[in-house]
N, C-alpha and C positions, 0 to 999 in steps of 0.2 A: 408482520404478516403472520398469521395462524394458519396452520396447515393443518387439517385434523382429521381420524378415520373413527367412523364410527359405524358401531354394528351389533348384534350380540353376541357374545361368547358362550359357545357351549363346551362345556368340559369333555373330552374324550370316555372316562370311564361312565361316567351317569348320566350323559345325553343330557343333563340337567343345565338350563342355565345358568352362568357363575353373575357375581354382579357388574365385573366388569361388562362395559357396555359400549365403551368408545377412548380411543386416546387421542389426548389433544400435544402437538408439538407446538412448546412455546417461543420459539428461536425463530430468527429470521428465516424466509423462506429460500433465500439464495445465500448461505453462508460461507462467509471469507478468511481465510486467514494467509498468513505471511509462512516462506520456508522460516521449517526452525521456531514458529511461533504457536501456539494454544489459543484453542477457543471448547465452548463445552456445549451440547446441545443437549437440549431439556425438554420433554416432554413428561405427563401426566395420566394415568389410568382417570378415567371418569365411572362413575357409577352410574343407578340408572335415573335418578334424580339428576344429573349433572354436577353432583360433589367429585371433587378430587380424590383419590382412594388413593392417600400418602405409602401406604402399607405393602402395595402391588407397584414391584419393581419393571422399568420399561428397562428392556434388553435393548441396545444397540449392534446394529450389523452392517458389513461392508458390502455391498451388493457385487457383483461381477466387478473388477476393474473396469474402464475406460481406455487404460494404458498397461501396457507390459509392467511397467513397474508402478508400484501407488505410490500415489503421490501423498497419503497421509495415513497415519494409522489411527486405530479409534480402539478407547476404552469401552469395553463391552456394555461391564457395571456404569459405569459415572459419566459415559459419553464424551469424554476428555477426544479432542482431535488435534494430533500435532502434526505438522505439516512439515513435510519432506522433500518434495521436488516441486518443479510448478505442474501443473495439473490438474483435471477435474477426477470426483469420485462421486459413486452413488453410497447412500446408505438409509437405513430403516431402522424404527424402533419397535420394540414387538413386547406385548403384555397380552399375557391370557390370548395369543393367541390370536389377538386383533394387530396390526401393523398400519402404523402410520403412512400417508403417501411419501414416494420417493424422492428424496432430498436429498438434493446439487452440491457437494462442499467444493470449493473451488479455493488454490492454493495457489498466492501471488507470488514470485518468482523476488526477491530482494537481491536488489544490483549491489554486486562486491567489487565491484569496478568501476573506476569513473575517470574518463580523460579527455583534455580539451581539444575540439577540433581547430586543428591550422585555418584561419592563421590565430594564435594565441596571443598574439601581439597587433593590436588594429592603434590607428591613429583617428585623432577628430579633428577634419580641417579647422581651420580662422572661423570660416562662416557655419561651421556646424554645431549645432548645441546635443546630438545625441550621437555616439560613435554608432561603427558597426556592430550587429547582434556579435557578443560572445558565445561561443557554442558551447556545451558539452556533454558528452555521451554516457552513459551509465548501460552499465554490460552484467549479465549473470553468467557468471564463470561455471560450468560444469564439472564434474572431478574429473575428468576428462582434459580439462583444458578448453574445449568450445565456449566462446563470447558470443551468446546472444544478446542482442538490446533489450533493456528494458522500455515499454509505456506504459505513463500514466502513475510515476512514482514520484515524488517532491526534489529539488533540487535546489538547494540554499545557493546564493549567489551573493557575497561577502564583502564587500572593501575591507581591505587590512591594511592600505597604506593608500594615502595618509592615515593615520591613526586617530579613530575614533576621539572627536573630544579637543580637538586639536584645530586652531583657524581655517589650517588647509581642509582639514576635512568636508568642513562644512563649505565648501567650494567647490564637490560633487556630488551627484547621487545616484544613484542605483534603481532600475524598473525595467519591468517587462519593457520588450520593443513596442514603441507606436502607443503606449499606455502610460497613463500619468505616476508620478511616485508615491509609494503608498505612507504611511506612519514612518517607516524604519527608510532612513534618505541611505543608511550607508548599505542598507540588508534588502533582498527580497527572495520568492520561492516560486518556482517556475514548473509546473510539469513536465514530464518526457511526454516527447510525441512519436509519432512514427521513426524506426530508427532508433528509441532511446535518447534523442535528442532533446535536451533543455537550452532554454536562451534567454538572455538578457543582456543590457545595454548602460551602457554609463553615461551621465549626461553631464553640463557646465550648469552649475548650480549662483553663479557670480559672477563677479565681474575680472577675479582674477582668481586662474586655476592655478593647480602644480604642473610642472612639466608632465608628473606622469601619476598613474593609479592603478593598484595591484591588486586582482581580483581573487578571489578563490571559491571552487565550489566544492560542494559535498553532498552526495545522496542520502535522504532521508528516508527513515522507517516510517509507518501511517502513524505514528506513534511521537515522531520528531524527533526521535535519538537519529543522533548522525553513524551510519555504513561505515566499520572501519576502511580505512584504505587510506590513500595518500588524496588532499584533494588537486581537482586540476587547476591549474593557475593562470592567469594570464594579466596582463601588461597592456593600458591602453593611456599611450598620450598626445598629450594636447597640444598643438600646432597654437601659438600666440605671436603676438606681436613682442 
């Protein structure tokens, strides 16, 4: 999406027209970034033909807060925005005196916490081929100490026992609740929802399972680096003859 302002500039001392004539911002018009993470916003001086005037530098600015504290700071010169808290921010680019319209930077909150809701240990009856949903929460820790939930961040959901590669393994699998399994039978990725909560489910993939199956999850960056922290674990077995 291009956001653009355009208009003519007149110089203060000579009332005289300069050539700048409009700036165009080339960055998405709702931009994202993660705490702790960089993104860069770019806009252009135009002349009056509609050329790019590489030479005439666009100023960046932080408009009023949103919030007591900002949620990101921003490089004046180079437009660099690195993200600090969760939060939204205004800000504007300004050349000769013309400014861009006002642009939303909004800063995702990345869960430094993640742990499984009880119970962490579920059973799959005889006649059942999908156990109960595994839960688990992912939380944004404040330097304070406050757990807020995270929504709407990735949640890897693991077999690590049986061991990939191995007969047992291939005698379960792993997927969203109430959804079929995808490519990766031992692996999938869940969204948080309301609450911070992620879910998934194990299923009987054969005709003979293992007594049991150990799961693990870990919170993901948009990026799919895994959140340090411990992940949650849980334990779900099979009811057989």
């Amino acid at each position: 999406m291009l956001v653009g302002a355009l208009g003519l500039a007149c110089t203060a001392i000579t009332g005289e027209f300069s050539e700048v004539v409009g700036i165009l911002y080339t960055g998405p018009g709702a931009p994202r970034v993660e705490e702790q993470d960089t993104l860069t916003l770019t806009a252009v001086a135009l002349g009056i033909d509609g050329e790019v005037l590489p030479d005439v530098p666009v100023i960046w600015r932080i408009l009023e807060p949103d919030t007591a504290a900002p949620a990101f700071t921003l490089d004046s010169l180079t437009g660099l925005v690195t993200g600090i808290l969760a939060g939204t921010g205004r800000v504007q680019g300004i050349a000769d005196g013309l400014r861009t319209n006002t642009i939303t930077v909004t800063v995702l909150a990345v869960p430094d916490s993640i742990a499984g809701v009880e119970p962490t240990t579920v059973t799959v009856a005889e006649a059942e081929t999908e156990s109960p949903s595994l839960v688990a929460a992912v939380y944004d820790v404040s330097p304070t100490g406050q757990a807020t939930p995270v929504s709407g961040r990735p949640v890897r959901f693991t077999i690590v026992e049986p061991v990939a590669g191995t007969p047992e393994a291939s005698q379960v699998a792993i997927g969203l609740p109430g959804q079929p399994v995808g490519t990766d039978s031992l692996s999938v990725t869940a969204t948080s929802i309301s609450g911070g909560l992620a879910l998934a489910t194990v299923r009987r993939a054969g005709d003979v399972q293992p007594d049991s199956a150990v799961v693990e999850a870990v919170a993901l960056t948009s990026a799919g680096g895994v959140i340090p922290g411990t992940p949650a674990r849980f334990v779900v077995r099979f009811v057989t003859n």
